[in-house]
TORRODREN-855889 format. One line per field, with one value per residue (C-alpha): residue in one letter; chain; x, y, z. Coordinates in pm, 1 decimal. Each point is the difference from the previous one (the first is absolute). Layout:
N
aa <- (A;...)
ch <- (A;...)
east <- (X;...)
north <- (Y;...)
up <- (Z;...)
***
This chain:
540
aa <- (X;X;X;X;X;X;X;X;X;X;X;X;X;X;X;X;X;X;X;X;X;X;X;X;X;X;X;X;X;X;X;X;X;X;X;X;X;X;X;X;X;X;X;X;X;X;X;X;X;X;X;X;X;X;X;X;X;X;X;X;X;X;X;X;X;X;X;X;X;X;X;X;X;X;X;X;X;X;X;X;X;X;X;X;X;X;X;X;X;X;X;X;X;X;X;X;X;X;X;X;X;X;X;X;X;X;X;X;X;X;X;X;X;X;X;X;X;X;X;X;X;X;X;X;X;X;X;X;X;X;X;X;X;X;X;X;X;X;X;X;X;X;X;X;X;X;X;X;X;X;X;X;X;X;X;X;X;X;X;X;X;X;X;X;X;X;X;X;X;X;X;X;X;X;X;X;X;X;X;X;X;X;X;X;X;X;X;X;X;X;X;X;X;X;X;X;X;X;X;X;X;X;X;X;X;X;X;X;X;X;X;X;X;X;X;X;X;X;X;X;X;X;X;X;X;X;X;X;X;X;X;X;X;X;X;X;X;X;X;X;X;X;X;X;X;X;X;X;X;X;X;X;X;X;X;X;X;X;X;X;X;X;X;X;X;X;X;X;X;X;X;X;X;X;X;X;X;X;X;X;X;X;X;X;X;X;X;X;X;X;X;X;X;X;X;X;X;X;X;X;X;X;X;X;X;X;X;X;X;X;X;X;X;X;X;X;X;X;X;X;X;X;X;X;X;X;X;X;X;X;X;X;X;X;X;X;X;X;X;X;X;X;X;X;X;X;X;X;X;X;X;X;X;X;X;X;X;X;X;X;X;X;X;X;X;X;X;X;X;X;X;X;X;X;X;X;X;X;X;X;X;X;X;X;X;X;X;X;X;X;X;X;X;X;X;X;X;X;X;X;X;X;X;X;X;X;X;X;X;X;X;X;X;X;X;X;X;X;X;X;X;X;X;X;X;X;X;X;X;X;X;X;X;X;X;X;X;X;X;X;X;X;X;X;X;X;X;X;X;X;X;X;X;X;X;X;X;X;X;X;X;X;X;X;X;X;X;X;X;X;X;X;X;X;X;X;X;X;X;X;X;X;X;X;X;X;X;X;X;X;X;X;X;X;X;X;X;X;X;X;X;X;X;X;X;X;X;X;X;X;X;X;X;X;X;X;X;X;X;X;X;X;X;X;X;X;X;X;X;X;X;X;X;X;X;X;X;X;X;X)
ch <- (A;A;A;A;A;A;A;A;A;A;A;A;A;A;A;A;A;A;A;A;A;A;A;A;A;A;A;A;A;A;A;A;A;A;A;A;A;A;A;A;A;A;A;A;A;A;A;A;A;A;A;A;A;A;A;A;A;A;A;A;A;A;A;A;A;A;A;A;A;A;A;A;A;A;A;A;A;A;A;A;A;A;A;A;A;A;A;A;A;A;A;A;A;A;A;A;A;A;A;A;A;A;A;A;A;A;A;A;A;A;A;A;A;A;A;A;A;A;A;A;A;A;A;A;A;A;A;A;A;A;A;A;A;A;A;A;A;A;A;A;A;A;A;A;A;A;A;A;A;A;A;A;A;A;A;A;A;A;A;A;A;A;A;A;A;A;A;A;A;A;A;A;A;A;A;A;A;A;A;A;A;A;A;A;A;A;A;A;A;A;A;A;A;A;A;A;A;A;A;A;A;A;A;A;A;A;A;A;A;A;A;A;A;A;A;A;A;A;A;A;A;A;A;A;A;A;A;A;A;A;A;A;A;A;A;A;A;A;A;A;A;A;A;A;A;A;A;A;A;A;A;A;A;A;A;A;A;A;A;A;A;A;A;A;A;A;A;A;A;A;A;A;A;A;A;A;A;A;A;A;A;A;A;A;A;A;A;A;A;A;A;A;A;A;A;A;A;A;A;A;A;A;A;A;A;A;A;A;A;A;A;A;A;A;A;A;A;A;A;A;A;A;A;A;A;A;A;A;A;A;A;A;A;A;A;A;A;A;A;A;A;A;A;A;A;A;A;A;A;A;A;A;A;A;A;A;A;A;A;A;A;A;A;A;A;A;A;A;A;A;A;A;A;A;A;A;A;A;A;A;A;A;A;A;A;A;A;A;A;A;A;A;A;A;A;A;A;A;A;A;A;A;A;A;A;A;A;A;A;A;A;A;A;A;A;A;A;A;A;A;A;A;A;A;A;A;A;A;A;A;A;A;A;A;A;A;A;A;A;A;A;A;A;A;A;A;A;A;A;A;A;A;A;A;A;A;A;A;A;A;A;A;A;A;A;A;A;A;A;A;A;A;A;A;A;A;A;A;A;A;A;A;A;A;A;A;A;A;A;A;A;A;A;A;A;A;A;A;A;A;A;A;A;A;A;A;A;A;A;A;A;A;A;A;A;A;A;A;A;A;A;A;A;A;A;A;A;A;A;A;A;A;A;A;A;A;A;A;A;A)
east <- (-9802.8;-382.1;-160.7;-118.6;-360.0;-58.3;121.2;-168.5;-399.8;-216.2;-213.0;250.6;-128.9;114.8;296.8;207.4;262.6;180.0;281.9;142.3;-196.5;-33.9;-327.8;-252.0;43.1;-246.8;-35.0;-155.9;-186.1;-47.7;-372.9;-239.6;-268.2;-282.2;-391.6;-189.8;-163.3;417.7;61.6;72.2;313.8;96.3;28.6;197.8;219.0;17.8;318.0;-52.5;188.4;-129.6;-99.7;251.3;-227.0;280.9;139.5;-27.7;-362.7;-105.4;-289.7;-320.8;-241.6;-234.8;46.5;-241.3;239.8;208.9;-272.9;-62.8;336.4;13.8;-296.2;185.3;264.1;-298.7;75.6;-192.4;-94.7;-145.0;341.3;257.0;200.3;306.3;233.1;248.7;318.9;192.6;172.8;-331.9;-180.1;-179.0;-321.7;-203.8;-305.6;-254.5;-280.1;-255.0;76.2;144.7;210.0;176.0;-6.7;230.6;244.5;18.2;128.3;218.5;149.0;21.6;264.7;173.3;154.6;284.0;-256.1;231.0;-138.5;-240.4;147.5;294.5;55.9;-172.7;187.6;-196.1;-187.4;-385.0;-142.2;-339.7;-174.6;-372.9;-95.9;-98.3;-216.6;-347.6;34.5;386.5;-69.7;55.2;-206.3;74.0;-143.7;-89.8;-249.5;290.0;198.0;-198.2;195.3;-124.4;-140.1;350.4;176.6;-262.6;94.6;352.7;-49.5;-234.6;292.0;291.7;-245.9;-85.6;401.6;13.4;-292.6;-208.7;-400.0;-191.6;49.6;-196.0;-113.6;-72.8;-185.3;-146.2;143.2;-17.1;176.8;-140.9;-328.7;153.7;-276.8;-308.5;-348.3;-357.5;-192.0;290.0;163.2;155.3;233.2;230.4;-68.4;72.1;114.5;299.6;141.5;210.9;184.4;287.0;135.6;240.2;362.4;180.5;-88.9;-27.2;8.3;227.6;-222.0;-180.7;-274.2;131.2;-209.2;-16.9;-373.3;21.3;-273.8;-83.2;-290.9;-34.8;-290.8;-198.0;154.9;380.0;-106.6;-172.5;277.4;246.8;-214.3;24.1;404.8;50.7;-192.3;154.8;348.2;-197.9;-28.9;-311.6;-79.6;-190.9;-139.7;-66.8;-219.7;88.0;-339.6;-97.8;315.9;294.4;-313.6;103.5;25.4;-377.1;-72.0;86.6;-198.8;-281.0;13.4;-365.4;147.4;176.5;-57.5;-86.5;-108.7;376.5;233.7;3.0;-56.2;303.0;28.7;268.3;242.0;203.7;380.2;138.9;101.8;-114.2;-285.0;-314.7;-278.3;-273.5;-242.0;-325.6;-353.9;-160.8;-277.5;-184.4;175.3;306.2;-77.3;-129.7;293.6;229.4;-221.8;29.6;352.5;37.9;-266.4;259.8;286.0;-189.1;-84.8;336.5;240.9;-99.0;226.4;-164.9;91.4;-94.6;206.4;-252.2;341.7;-119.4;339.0;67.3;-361.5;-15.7;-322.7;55.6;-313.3;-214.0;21.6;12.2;-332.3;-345.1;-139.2;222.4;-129.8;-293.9;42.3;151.0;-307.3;-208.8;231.3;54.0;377.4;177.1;310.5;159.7;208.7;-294.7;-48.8;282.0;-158.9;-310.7;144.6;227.1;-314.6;-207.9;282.6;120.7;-363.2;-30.1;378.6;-165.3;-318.7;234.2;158.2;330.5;209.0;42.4;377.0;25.1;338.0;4.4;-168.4;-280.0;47.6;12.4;-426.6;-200.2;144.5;-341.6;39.6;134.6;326.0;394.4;217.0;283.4;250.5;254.0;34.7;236.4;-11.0;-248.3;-303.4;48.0;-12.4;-356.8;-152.8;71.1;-104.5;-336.2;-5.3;81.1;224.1;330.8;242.4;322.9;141.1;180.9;143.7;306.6;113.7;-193.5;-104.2;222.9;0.0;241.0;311.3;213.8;326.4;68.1;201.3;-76.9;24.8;-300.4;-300.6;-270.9;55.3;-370.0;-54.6;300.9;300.2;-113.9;304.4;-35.5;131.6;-290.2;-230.9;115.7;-106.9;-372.3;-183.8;-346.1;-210.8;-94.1;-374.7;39.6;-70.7;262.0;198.7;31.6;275.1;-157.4;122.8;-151.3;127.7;-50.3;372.6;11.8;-97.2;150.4;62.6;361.5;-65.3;-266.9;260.2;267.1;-217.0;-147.0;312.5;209.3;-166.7;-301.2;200.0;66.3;-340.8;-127.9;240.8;-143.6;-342.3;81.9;223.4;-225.4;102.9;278.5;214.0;333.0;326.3;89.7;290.2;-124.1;-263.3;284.6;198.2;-224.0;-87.2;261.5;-90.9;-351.8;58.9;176.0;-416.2;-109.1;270.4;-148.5;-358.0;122.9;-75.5;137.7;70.3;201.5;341.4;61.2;337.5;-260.0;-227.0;186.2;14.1;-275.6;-257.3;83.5;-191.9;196.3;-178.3;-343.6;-73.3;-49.6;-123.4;268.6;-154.4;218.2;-156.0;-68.4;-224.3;-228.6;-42.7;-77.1;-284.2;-132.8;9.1;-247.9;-206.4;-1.1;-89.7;-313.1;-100.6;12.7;-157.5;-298.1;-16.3;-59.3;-258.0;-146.6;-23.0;-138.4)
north <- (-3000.0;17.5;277.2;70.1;-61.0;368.0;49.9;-381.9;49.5;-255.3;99.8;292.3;357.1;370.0;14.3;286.4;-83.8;278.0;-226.9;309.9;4.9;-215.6;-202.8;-225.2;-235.4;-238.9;-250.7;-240.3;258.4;245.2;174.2;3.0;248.3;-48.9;40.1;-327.2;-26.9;-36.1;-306.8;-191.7;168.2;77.7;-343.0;-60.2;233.8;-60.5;-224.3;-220.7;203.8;198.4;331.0;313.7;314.8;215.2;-152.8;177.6;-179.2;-153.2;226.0;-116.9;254.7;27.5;299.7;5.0;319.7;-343.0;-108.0;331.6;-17.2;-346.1;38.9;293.0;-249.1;-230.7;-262.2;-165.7;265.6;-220.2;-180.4;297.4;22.2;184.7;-113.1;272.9;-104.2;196.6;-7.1;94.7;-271.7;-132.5;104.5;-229.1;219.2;-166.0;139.8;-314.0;-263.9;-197.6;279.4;22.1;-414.3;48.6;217.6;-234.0;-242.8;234.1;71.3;-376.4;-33.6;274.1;-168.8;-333.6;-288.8;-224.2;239.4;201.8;273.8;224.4;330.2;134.4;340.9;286.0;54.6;-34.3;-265.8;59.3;-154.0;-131.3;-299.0;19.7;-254.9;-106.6;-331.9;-165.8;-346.4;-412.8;-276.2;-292.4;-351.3;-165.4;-246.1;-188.6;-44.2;115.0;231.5;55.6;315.8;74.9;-14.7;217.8;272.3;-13.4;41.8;320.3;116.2;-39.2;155.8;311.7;29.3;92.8;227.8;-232.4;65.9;-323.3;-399.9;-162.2;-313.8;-294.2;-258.0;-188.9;-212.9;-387.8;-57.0;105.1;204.1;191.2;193.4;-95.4;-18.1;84.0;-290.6;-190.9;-201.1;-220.7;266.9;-61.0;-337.4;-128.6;307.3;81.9;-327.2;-171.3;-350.3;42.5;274.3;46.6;42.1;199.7;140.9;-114.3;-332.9;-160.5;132.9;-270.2;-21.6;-92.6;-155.6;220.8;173.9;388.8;219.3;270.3;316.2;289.6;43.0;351.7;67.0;-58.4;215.2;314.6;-22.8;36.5;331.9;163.0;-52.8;59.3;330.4;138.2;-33.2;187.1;-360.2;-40.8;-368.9;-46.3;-413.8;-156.0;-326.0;-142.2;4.0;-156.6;-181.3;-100.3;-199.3;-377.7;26.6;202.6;-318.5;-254.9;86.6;109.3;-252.2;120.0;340.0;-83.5;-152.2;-329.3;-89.4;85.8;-199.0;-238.7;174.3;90.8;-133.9;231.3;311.2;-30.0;-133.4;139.4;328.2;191.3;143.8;-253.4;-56.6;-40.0;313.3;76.4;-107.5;339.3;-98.8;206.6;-238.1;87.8;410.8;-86.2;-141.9;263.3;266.5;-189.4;39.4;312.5;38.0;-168.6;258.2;332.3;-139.6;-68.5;262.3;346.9;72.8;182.8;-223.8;-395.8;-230.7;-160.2;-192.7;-61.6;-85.2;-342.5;-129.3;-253.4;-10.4;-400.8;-114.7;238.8;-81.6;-331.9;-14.0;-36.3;105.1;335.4;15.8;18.3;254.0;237.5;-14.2;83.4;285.9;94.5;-60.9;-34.1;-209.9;-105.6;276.3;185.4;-195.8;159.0;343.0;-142.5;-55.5;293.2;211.7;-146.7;-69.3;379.7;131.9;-257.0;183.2;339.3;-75.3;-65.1;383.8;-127.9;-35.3;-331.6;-49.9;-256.2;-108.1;168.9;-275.1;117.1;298.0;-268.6;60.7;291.3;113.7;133.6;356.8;-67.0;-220.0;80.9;-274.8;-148.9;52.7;-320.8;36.8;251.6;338.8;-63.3;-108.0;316.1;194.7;-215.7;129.3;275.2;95.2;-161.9;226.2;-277.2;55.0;-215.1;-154.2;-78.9;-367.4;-115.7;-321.9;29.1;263.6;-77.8;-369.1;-95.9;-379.1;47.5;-112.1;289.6;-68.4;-225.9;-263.6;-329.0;23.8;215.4;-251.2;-131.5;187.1;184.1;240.6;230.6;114.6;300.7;201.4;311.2;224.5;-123.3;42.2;342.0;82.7;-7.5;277.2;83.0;159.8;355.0;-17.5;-292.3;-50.9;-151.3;-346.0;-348.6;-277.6;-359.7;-262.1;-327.3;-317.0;-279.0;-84.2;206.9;-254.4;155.8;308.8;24.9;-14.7;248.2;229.8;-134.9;126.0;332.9;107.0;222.6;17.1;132.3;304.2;115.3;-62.9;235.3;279.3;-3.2;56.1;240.6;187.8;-22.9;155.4;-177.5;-202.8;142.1;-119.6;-359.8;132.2;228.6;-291.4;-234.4;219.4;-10.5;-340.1;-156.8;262.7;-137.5;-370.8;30.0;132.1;-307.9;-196.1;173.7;-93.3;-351.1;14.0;-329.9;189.4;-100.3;122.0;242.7;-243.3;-300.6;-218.3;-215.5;-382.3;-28.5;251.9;-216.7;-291.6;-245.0;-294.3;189.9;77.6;279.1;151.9;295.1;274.5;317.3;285.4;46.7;-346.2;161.5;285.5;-136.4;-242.7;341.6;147.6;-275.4;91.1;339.2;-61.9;-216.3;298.3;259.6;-263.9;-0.9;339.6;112.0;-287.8;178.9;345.8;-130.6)
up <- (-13147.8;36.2;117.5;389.9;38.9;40.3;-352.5;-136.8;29.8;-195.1;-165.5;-83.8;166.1;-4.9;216.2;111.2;254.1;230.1;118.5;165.7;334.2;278.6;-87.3;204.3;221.7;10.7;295.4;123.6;286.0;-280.5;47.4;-285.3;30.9;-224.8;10.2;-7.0;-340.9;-80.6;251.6;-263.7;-114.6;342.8;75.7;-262.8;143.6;339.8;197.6;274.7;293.0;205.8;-110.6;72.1;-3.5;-11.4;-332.9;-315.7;-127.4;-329.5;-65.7;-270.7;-122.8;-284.9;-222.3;-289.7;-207.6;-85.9;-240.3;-159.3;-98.4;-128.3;-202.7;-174.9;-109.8;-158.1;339.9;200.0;289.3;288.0;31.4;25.5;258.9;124.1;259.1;150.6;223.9;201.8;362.0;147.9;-107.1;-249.6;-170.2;-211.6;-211.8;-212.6;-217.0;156.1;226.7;-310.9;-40.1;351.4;-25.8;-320.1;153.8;317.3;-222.0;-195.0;395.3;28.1;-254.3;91.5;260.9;14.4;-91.5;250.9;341.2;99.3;116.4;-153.3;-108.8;-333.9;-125.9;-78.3;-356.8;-141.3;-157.6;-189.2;-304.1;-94.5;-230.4;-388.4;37.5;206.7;-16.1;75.6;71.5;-12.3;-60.2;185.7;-163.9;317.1;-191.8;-152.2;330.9;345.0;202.6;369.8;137.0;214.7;-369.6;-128.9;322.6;-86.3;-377.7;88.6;202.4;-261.0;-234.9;227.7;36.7;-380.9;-40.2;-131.0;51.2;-89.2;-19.8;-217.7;114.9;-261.1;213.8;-229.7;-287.0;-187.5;335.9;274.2;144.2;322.8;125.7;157.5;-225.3;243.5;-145.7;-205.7;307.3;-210.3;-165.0;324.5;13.4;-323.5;-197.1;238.2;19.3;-299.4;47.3;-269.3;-118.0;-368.1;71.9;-304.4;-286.2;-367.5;-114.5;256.8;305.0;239.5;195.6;400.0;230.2;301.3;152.7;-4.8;116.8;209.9;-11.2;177.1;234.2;57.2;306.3;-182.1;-245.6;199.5;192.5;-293.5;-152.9;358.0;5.1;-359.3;49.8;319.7;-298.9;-213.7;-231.0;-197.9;-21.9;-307.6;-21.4;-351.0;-92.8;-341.0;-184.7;-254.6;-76.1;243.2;174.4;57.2;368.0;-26.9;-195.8;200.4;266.3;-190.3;-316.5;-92.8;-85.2;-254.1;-378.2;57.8;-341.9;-134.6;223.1;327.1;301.5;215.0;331.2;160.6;-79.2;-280.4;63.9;-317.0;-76.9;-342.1;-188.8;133.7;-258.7;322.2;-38.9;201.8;-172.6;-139.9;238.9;289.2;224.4;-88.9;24.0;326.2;86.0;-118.4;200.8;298.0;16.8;-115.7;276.7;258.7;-118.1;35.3;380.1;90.9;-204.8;25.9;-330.3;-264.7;-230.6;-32.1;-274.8;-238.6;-178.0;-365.6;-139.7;-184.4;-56.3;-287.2;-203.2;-64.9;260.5;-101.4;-383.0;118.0;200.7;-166.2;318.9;-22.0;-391.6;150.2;225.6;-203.7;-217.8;255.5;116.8;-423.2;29.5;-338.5;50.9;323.6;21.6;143.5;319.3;155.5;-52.5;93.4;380.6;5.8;-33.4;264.3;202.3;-45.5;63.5;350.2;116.0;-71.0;176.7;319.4;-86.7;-111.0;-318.1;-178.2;-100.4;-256.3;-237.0;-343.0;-173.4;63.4;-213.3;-294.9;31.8;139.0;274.0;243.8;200.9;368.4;-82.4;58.8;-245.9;154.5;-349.6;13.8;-421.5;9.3;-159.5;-285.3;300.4;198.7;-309.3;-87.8;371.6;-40.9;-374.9;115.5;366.6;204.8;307.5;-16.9;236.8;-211.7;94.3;-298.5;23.8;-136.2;279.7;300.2;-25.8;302.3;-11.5;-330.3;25.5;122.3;-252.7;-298.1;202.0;37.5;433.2;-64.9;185.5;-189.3;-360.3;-90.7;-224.2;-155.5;284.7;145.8;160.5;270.5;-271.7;-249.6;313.8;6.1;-351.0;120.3;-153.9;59.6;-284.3;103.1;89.6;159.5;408.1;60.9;1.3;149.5;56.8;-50.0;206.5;-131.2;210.8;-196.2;101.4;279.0;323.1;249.7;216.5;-85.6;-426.1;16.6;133.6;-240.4;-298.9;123.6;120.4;-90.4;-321.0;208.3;119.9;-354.1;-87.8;313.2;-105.1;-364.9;166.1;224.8;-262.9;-295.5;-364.0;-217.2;165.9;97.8;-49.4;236.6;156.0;250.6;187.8;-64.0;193.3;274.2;-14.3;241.8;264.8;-35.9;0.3;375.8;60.3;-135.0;205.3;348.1;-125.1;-36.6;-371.4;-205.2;-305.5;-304.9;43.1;-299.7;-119.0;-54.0;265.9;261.2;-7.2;235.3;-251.1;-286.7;-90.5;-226.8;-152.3;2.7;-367.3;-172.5;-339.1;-127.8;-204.3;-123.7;34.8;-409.9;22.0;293.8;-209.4;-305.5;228.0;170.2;-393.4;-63.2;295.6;-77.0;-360.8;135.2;279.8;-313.9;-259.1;262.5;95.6;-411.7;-32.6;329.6;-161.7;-333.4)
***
C-alpha cells in the first residue's frame, strides 16, 4: 500500500508525524496571511472560495534562524524552510523568500493530489538543499517548444525543488532566439524543411517544415514567471561548433575554403563537422549574441556550449592555416581555446559567468567559467583539480532521452537504457555546485514525449540533488513513488508508467541504435582519455 502524501514528499524531507491529534483542515476559504515580498508562495497557496476569516489560516513568514541552522549541517541556508501543522493552522517559515516558496510546495504535497482541500494531520516538515544549483536543460534547438510549454516545464520543475532550467537554444538545428543585427537567424536559421526520423543506420530523413523562435517579449516574459517560482533560466548559444543553423544564415561565417556552403539547418542528427571561421567576423558574431542573452536573461550565467567541435574545417582550410599563423596557433586544436577565451572574456565584460561543456577543459580553461561535466566522474574531478566550478551531468545517469529499460517497446533506442533506479545512483562530486538533468530532443517532437522521458526519472534525479551525499538505498523513493505519480496525474503529466510505456508512447517501426551500458562507457573512456591526453599536453 503506498504511503499518504503526508508521509510521500519528493524530494524526500524531515518528517515527523503526530497522527494523534486532530490536524488541519484546509479549504477552499482557508486565509493565508503573508507579507507581500511572499505573494508568490501565497498564491500558491491560496483556493478559489471565498475567504473565511474565522478559519484556522495558512500563515508564511520569513525567519532567517532557519539558515543559521542549515549552514551548521554544511546545507544550503537561503532555502531552509520549516513547515509546522497543527489544528490551529498552518505555518509555513523560510530563511528567504526561496525558503518560504520551498515549504509552500512541501504544504502542496501534503495534501490528496486529486482535491484541493482535505485534512493534513499534525507533524513538521523541514529540510534545506545540498546543492546551489538543481536543475534541467531542455534542448529546444533540436525540436522548438513554445513559450506556454516552457511555463509549464518551469512549473513542474518548481514542484520538485528545482532552481534553474537551462535553456539550449541554439544547435545544427535550429537558432531560437532573436540576433540585434543578424535578422536572418529567425528567418533562415529557425526554419528546417526535413527532419531525420530514428537513429543509426536505418534512420530517414521525412519531409515535413519545422520551425519556430522565441521573440524578446516570449522570453522576458518567461524570466519574470520563472523567477516569481524561484527558477533561474539560464540561455546557451552553441559556439563555435553545433553552428549549421548560424551558418546557414550567415554562410560568410563559416570556412568557406573547406566545404560548400550550407544553405539551411541541418536535418540530421549527430556530431556536425560545420565550425565558425577563426575570423573577427565570427567573434563579432559570437559577441553579438552573447550580447542579445545578457539583454534579455538576467541569469548570472550565459551557456557558451563548446561540446562536440570537430577540428576537420579548420585543418582543412588554407585560409584558417593562415589565420592561425597570424594568431601563432600550433595545431587546430587551439582554435577552440582561441574562442573560448575571447568568448569567456566578452561574457565577463557583460558581469556574468560563461558556462561551457567540459571540453573545453581539454585546453586552457580562462578565469570566469563554470563547466557543465557530461563525462562522468573523471571531468568533475579535472574542474575541480584545476579550480574550476562544476555542475555534475553525467550521461549515463541523467541523459534523459535514454531509453528508460532494456526492452524493445522502449521508443527510438539511443544511447544505453537508463532506468529510475540507475537515475537514482546520481552522485555529485563533493566540491561541486551542483547537478543537471539533460533533456536532448532529437526524438522528442512533441509535448507528450518530452514528458515521457523526464518523467519519473526526473523525480529521482531532483531527490538526488536535493539530498546530496551517496546515494541511498532505492527502496525508500520507490516506496514513495506511486504516491507521487497520482501528483503527476493531477498536473496532467504523460509520464511513463513504471511497468513499461503504453501503446500510444511507443513508436514501432522508427529505428533505433541499442547500446548496453558497458559500450557507452567504454566510448566516454575514450573521451575521457582524449580530455586527460589534452589536459597533460596543456601543463607541459
Amino acid at each position: 500500500m503506498p504511503p499518504p502524501p503526508h508521509r510521500a514528499t519528493v524530494p524526500r524531507v524531515s518528517t515527523v508525524v503526530d497522527a494523534a491529534t486532530t490536524g488541519f483542515e484546509w479549504r477552499a476559504s482557508t486565509p493565508v496571511e503573508a507579507p507581500e515580498i511572499l505573494s508568490a508562495s501565497a498564491e500558491r497557496l491560496r483556493g478559489s472560495g471565498t475567504v473565511d476569516v474565522s478559519a484556522p489560516p495558512i500563515r508564511l513568514m520569513i525567519d532567517g534562524a532557519l539558515a543559521d541552522e542549515a549552514f551548521a549541517v554544511g546545507r544550503i541556508g537561503e532555502e531552509a524552510f520549516r513547515v509546522t501543522v497543527g489544528a490551529e493552522g498552518a505555518e509555513v517559515r523560510g530563511a528567504s523568500p526561496a525558503g518560504v516558496f520551498r515549504g509552500a510546495t512541501v504544504l502542496r504535497q501534503l495534501r490528496d493530489p486529486e482535491a484541493d482541500t482535505g485534512r493534513i494531520p499534525s507533524g513538521v516538515w523541514e529540510g534545506a538543499p545540498a546543492y546551489s544549483w538543481r536543475g534541467t536543460m531542455l534542448d529546444v534547438a533540436r525540436h522548438f517548444r513554445p513559450a506556454a510549454d516552457l511555463r509549464r516545464i518551469v512549473d513542474l520543475l518548481a514542484d520538485h525543488h528545482l532552481n534553474v532550467l537551462h535553456l539550449h537554444l541554439t544547435d545544427d538545428q535550429g537558432w531560437r532566439f532573436d540576433v540585434p543585427g543578424y535578422p536572418r537567424l529567425a528567418q533562415v536559421g529557425a526554419r528546417r524543411e526535413a527532419t531525420q526520423l530514428g537513429h543509426g543506420d536505418r534512420s530517414t530523413v521525412e519531409p515535413g517544415v519545422h520551425e519556430g523562435h522565441y521573440s524578446g517579449d516570449d522570453l522576458r516574459d518567461l524570466v519574470a514567471y520563472a523567477s516569481r517560482r524561484f527558477v533561474t533560466i539560464v540561455p546557451e548559444v552553441e559556439l563555435p561548433g553545433h553552428i549549421q543553423a548560424g551558418l546557414a544564415a550567415y554562410p560568410e561565417l563559416g570556412n568557406l575554403d573547406a566545404g560548400e556552403p550550407v544553405t539551411s539547418p541541418w536535418e540530421r542528427f549527430g556530431v556536425n563537422p560545420r565550425t565558425l571561421a577563426p575570423t573577427d567576423a565570427s567573434l563579432a558574431f559570437g559577441y553579438a549574441a552573447i550580447d542579445a542573452l545578457c539583454d534579455l536573461f538576467d541569469s548570472p550565467w550565459i551557456g557558451i556550449g563548446g561540446d562536440e567541435v570537430p577540428v576537420t574545417e579548420w585543418a582543412g582550410s588554407a585560409a584558417a592555416a593562415e589565420r592561425m599563423r597570424e594568431l601563432g596557433l600550433d595545431d587546430p586544436h587551439d582554435v577552440q581555446p582561441w574562442f573560448t577565451r575571447h568568448f569567456v572574456e566578452h561574457v565577463r565584460s557583460r558581469g556574468r559567468i560563461a558556462l561551457a561543456w567540459d571540453e573545453v577543459l581539454e585546453g586552457d580553461v580562462p578565469e570566469g567559467v563554470e563547466i557543465l561535466a557530461w563525462r562522468g566522474g573523471v571531468a568533475m574531478r579535472e574542474a575541480l583539480s584545476r579550480g574550476i566550478p562544476v555542475i555534475a551531468c553525467p550521461d549515463l545517469e541523467v541523459y534523459l532521452d535514454y531509453p528508460q529499460s532494456e526492452s524493445a517497446e522502449e521508443p527510438i533506442r539511443v544511447g544505453p537504457p537508463l532506468t529510475i533506479e540507475r537515475a537514482y545512483t546520481l552522485r555529485v562530486e563533493e566540491g561541486a555546485s551542483g547537478g543537471q538533468a539533460n533533456v536532448w530532443t532529437e526524438h522528442l517532437p512533441t509535448r507528450e514525449r518530452v514528458d515521457f522521458a523526464m518523467f519519473p526519472r526526473l523525480c529521482a534525479i531532483a531527490e538526488r540533488l536535493w539530498e546530496g551525499g551517496e546515494p541511498p538505498a532505492f527502496d525508500d523513493f520507490a516506496r514513495r513513488l506511486p504516491t507521487h505519480l497520482r501528483r503527476l496525474d493531477a498536473a496532467g503529466v504523460r509520464y511513463r508508467p513504471l511497468d513499461g510505456p503504453t501503446p500510444a508512447q511507443r513508436r514501432p517501426g522508427v529505428p533505433g541504435k541499442p547500446l548496453t551500458i558497458e559500450g557507452r562507457e567504454a566510448i566516454v573512456e575514450g573521451l575521457v582519455a582524449r580530455l586527460i591526453e589534452r589536459a597533460q599536453q596543456r601543463g607541459k
